[in-house]
C-alpha positions as CSV (number, residue, x, y, z in Angstrom):
1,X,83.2,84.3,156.4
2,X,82.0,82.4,153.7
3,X,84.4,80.3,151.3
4,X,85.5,79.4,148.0
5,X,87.7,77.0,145.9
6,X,90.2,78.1,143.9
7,X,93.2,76.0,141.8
8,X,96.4,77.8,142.8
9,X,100.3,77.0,142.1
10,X,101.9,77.7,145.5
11,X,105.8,77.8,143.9
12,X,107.7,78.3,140.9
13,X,106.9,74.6,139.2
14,X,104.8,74.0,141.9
15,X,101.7,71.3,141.5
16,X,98.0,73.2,140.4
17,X,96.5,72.8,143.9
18,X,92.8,72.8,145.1
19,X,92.6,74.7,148.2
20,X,90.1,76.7,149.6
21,X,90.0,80.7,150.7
22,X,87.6,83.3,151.8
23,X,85.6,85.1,149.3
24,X,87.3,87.8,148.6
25,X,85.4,91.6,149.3
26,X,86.0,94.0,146.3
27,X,88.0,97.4,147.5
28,X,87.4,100.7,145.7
29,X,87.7,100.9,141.9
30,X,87.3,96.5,141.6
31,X,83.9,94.3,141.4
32,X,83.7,90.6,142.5
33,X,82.8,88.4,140.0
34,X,81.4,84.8,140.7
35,X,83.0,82.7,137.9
36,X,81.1,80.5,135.3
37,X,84.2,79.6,133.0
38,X,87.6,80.5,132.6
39,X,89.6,79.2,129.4
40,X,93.0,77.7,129.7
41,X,95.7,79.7,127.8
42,X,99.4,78.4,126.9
43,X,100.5,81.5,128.9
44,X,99.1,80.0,132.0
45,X,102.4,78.1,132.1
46,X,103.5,81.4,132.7
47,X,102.8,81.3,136.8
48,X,102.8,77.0,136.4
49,X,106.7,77.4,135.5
50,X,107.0,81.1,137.0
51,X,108.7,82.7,133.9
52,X,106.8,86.1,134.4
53,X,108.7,88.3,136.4
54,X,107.8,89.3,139.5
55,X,104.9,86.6,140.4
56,X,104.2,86.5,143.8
57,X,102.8,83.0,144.9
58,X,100.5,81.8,145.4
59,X,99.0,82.9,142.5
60,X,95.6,81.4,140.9
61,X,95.7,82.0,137.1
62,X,93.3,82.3,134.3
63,X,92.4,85.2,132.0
64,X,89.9,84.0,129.8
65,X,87.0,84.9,132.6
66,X,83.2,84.4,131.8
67,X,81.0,85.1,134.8
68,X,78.1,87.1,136.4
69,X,79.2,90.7,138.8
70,X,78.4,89.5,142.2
71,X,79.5,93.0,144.3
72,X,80.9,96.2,143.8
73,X,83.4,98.0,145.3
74,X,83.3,101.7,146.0
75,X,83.4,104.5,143.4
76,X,82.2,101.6,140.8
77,X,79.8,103.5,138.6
78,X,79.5,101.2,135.4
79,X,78.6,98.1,137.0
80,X,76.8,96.6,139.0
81,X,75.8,93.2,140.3
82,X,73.6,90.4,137.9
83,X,75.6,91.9,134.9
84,X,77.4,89.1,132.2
85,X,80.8,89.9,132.1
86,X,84.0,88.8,130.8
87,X,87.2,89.7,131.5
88,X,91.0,89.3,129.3
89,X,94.7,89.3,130.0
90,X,94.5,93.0,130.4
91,X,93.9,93.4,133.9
92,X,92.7,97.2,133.9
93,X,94.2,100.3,133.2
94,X,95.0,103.8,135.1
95,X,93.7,106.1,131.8
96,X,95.9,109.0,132.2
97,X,99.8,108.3,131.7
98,X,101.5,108.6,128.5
99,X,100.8,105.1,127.6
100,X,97.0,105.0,128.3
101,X,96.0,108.6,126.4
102,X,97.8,107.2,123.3
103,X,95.4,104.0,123.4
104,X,97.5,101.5,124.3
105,X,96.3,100.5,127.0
106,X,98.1,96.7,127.4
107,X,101.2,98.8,128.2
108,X,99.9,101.1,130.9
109,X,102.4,102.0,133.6
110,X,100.0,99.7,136.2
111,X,100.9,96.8,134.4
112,X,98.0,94.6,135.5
113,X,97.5,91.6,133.7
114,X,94.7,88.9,135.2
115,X,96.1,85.9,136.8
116,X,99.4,86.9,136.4
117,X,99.9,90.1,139.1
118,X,96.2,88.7,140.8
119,X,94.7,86.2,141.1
120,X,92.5,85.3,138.1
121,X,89.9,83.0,137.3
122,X,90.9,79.3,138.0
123,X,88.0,80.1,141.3
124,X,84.8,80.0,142.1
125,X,84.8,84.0,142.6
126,X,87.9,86.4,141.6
127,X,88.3,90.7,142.0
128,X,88.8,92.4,138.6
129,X,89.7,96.2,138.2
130,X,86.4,97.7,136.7
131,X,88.6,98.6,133.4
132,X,89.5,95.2,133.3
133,X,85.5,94.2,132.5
134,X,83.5,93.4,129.2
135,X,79.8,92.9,129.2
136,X,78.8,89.7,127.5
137,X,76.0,89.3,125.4
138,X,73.1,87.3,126.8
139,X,73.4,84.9,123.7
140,X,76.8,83.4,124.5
141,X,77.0,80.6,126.7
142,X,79.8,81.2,129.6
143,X,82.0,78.2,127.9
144,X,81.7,79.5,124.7
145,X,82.2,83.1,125.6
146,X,85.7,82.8,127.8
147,X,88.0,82.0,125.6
148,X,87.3,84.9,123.2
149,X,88.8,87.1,126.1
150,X,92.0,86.2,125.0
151,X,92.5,83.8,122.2
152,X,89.0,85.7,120.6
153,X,90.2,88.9,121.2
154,X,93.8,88.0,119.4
155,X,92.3,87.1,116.3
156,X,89.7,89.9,116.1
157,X,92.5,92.5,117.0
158,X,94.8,91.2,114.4
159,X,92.5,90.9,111.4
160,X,90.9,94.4,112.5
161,X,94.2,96.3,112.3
162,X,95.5,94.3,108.9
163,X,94.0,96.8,106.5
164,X,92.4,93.9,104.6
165,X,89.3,94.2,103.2
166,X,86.2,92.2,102.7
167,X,87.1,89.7,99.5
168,X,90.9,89.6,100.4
169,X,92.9,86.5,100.8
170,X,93.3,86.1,104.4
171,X,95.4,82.8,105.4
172,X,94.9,80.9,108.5
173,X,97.9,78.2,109.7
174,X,96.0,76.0,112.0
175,X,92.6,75.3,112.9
176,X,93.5,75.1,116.8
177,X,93.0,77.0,119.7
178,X,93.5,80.3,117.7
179,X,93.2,78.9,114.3
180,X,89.6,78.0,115.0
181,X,88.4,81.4,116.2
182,X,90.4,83.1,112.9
183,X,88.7,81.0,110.2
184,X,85.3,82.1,111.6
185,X,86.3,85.6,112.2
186,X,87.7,86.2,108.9
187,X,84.6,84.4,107.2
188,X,82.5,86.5,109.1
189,X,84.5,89.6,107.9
190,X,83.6,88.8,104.3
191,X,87.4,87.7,104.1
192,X,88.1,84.8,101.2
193,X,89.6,82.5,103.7
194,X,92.0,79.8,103.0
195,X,92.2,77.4,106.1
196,X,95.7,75.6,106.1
197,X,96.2,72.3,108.1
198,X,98.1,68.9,108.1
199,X,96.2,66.2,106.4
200,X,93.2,66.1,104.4
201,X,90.9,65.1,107.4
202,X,91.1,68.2,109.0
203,X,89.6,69.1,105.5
204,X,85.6,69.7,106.9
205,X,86.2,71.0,109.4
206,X,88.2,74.0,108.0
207,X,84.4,74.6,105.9
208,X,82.3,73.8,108.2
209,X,84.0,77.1,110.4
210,X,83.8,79.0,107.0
211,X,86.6,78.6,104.9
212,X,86.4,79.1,101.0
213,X,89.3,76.9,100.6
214,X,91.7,74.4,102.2
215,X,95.8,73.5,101.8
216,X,96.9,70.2,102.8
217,X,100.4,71.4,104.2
218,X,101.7,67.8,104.0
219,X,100.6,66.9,100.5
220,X,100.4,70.6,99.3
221,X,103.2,73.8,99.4
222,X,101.0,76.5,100.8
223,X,103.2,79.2,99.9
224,X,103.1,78.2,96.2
225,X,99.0,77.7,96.2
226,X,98.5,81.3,97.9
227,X,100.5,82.7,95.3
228,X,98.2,80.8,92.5
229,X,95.3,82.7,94.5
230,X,97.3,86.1,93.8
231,X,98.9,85.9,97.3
232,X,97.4,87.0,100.8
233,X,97.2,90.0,102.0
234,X,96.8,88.3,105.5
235,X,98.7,85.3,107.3
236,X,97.2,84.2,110.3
């Protein structure tokens, strides 16, 4: 059969090893993606240090998946190979329990989450449960696209469900792996957005992503200039 790569930790604070396995087939319900980028995610260290419960090793993580569907298992109806697609933490759903018909889907009784209880995207190819899926626009590069399946999708959530609206303060500590993604989100928005880092060189960049103003946390109190500004309404 034919083979792939994949970077797996084999134990509990184990070394990332480079081994290689057969391409996995995709059983009913999952598709087989052939993987173009994956993100790395702080919760990654998650399997590295084996603090989730209930990892079984080896285990190859990665949730911030960017790739193209290479096969479909059976019963798949909404995909189907040559498609863009990304896929998140939330590693698919069942859609009837209690949990799922309320909407919140990340606690469905399943609990799947990618790279965590399978194998994720830290390989060549991976399996993903066809709820687990997002079709990626043909205008974002596969680099650019994976880490908005987690960090991305963070920052969207949380200024979508904030009840701010366009012209509100929104506040954004950081301008790193989240912080980046919520200055330009909340600019986007319409948001005025006040980007809030350590050091005045950090300063361009903050407006080059979009923001109407910047705090120097170590020559500025950032609580005392948001409140000049009439306050936030959002902290990021």
């Amino acid at each position: 059969m034919a083979t792939m790569h994949v970077v797996q930790v084999s134990r509990p604070d184990g070394p990332f090893e480079t081994v290689e396995r057969q391409i996995p087939e995709p059983g009913a319900g999952w598709v087989r993606i052939r993987v173009q980028a994956c993100g790395i995610c702080h919760s990654d260290s998650l399997v590295k240090e084996g603090t989730f419960p209930g990892i079984q090793y080896p285990r190859v993580p990665g949730h911030e998946v960017a790739g193209v569907i290479d096969s479909v298992g059976s019963g798949v109806a909404s995909w189907q190979p040559g498609q863009r697609v990304g896929v998140g933490w939330n590693g698919g759903y069942c859609g009837h329990c209690e949990h799922c018909r309320r909407g919140d889907l990340f606690a469905c009784v399943t609990g799947r989450a990618t790279g965590i209880t399978y194998d994720g995207g830290y390989a060549e190819y991976m399996l993903a449960h066809a709820t687990a899926v997002a079709l990626m626009p043909a205008e974002l590069a596969p680099v650019e696209a994976a880490p908005l399946m987690c960090a991305g999708v963070t920052l969207f959530n949380a200024l979508r469900n904030s009840g701010a609206r366009p012209g509100d303060v929104v506040a954004v500590l950081g301008l790193g792996g989240l912080g980046h993604l919520g200055v330009q989100y909340a600019a986007k928005m319409g948001f005025y957005v006040v980007g809030i880092a350590r050091g005045k060189d950090k300063e361009p960049l903050a407006c080059e992503l979009g923001a109407s103003a910047y705090l120097d946390s170590q020559s500025q109190d950032p609580a005392a200039e948001l409140l000049r500004l009439g306050g936030a309404r959002v902290i990021l």
